[in-house]
C-alpha positions in Angstrom: 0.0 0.0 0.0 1.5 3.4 -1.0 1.7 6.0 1.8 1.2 9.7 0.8 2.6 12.6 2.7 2.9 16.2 1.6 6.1 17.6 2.6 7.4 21.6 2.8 9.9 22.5 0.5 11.3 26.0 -0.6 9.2 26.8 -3.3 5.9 25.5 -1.9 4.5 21.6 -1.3 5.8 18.7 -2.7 4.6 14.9 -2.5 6.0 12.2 -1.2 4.5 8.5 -2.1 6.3 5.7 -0.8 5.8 2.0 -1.6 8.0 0.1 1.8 9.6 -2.9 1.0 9.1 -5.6 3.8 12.9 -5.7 4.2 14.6 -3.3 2.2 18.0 -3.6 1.1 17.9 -0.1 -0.7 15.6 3.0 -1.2 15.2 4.4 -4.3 13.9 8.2 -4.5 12.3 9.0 -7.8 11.2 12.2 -9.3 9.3 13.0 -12.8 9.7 14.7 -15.8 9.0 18.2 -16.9 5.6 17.5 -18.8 4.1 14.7 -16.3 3.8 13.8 -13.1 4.5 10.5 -10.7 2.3 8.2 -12.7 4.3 7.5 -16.0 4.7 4.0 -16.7 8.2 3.4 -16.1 7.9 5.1 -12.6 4.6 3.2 -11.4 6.2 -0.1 -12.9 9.3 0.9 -10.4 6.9 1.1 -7.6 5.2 -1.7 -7.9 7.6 -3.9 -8.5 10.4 -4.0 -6.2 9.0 -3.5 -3.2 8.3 -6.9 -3.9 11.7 -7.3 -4.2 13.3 -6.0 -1.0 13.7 -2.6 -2.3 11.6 0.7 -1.3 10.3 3.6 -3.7 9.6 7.0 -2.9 8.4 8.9 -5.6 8.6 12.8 -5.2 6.0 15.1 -7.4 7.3 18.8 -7.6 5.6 21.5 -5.9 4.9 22.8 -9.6 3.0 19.6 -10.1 1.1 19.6 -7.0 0.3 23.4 -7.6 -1.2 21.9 -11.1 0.7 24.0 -13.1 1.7 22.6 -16.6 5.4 23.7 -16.9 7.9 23.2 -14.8 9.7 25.3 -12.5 13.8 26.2 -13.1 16.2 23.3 -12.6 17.6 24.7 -9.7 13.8 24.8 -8.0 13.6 21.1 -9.0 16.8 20.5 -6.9 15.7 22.2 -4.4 12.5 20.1 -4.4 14.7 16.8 -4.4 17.1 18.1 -1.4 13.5 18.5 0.3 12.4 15.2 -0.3 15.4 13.6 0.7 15.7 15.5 4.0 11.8 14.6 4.6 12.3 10.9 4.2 13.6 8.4 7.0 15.8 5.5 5.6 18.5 3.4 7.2 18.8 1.6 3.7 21.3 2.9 1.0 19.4 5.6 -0.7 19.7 5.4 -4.2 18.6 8.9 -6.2 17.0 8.9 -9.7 14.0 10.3 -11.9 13.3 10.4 -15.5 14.1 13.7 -18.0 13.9 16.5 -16.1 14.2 14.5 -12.7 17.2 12.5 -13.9 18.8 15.5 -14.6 18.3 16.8 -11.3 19.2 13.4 -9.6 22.3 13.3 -11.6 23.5 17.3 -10.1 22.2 16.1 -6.6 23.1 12.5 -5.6 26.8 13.3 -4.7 25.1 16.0 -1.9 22.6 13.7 -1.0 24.9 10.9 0.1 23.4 8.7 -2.3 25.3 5.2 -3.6 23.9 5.3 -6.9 22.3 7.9 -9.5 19.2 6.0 -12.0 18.4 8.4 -14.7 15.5 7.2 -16.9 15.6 8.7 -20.3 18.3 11.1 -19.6 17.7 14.1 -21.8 21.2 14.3 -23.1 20.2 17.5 -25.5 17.2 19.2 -26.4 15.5 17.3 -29.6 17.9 18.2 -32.6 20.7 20.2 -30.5 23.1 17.7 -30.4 25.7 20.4 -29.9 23.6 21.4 -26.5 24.9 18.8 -24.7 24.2 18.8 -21.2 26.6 15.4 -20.5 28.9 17.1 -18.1 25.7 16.6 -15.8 25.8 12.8 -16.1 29.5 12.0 -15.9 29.7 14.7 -12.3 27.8 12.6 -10.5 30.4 11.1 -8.8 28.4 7.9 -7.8 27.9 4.6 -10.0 24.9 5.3 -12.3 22.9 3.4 -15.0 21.2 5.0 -17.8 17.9 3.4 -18.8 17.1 4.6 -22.5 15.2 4.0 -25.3 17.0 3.2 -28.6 14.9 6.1 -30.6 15.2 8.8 -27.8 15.2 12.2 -30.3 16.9 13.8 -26.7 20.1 11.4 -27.1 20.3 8.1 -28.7 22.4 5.1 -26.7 25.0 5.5 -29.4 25.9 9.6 -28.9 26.3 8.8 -24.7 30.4 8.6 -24.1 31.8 5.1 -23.6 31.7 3.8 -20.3 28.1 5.0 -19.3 26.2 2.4 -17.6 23.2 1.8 -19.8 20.5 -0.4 -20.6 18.5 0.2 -23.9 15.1 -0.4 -24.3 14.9 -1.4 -27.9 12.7 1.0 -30.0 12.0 2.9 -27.1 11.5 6.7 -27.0 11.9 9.7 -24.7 8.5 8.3 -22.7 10.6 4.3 -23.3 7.3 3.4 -25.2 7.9 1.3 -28.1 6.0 0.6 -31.6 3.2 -1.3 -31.5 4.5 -3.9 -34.4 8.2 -3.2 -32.9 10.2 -6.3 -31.7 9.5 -6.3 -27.9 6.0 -5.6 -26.3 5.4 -2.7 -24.0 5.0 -5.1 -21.5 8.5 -6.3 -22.1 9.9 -3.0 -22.3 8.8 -2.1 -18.6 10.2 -5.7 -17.7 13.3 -4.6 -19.0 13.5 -1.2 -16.7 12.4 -3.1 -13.6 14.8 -6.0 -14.1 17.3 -4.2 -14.8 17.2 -1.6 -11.9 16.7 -3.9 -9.3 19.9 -5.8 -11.2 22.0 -3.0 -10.4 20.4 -1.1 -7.1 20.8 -5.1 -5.3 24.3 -4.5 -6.5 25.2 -1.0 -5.7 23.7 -1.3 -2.4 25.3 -5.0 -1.2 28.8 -2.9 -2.8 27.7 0.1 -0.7 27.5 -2.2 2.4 30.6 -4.0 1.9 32.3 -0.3 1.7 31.1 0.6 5.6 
């Protein structure tokens, strides 16, 4: 059962939903993208899922979002929101920090403060659509933590192939920015959300027995 809380943060109320895992070996703190909320597929596939498997999910909506406002707030306010969140929640577990687009961007400047062991960025917009030469990588690599990149093979915001070697990434195949693939395309969607769920709990188990072994 998800527990819902709404927490102060310095541009107005944020949300915290948190699915507990019985006995959690790791917490993962999620937040969304800049044009939806807490309930895209990949994150409620997250949430659902593993718990199950000994690992909790907090997903964080943005004050903007709460507010109901349709565009997002500056990427500084979005860190802001996630140092909130963070401070709000109560784990003994490694905390792992992540979101997709906007939220993996944010999770990618932020985990290093945040004490986190590990950075998940779903769909990491790695340039505006078409602006290669905008790159915004130099947010990726200074994480300073082990991260995995989760993105779909026909992301117009930064196909697998232009990320620099030695990223951590799992490709969904004919995925795109929302990791929704073609109805006729060789994977379900079904599939495609088994392969983000599998592979995150793959490498938060890992990241957090590694984090352990490190105390």
């Amino acid at each position: 059962m998800a527990l819902e809380r709404i927490i102060s943060t310095p541009h107005g109320d944020g949300r915290l939903v948190t699915q507990h895992a019985r006995r959690p070996v790791a917490t993962v703190l999620l937040s969304h993208g800049a044009g939806n909320g807490i309930d895209t597929a990949d994150l409620e596939a997250l949430a659902t899922h593993l718990p199950r498997n000994d690992v909790s999910v907090v997903r964080f909506e943005q004050p903007w979002k709460v507010a109901g406002r349709k565009v997002a707030s500056a990427p500084a306010t979005l860190d802001d929101g996630l140092r909130a969140a963070a401070s709000a929640m109560r784990t003994r577990t490694p905390l792992v920090v992540g979101g997709r687009s906007a939220g993996a961007r944010s999770a990618a400047r932020m985990a290093r403060e945040l004490g986190a062991s590990g950075c998940l960025c779903l769909a990491f917009p790695l340039h505006p659509p078409g602006r290669p030469e905008s790159s915004r990588v130099d947010e990726l690599l200074g994480t300073r933590v082990p991260t995995l990149v989760i993105q779909g093979e026909r992301d117009p915001m930064g196909r697998p192939e232009e990320f620099p070697p030695g990223v951590e990434m799992t490709v969904v195949p004919g995925g795109d920015h929302s990791l929704r693939v073609p109805k006729r395309g060789q994977i379900t969607q079904e599939e495609a959300l088994g392969i983000v769920v599998e592979s995150t709990l793959e490498w938060v188990v890992r990241e957090a027995a590694g984090n352990q072994r490190r105390r």
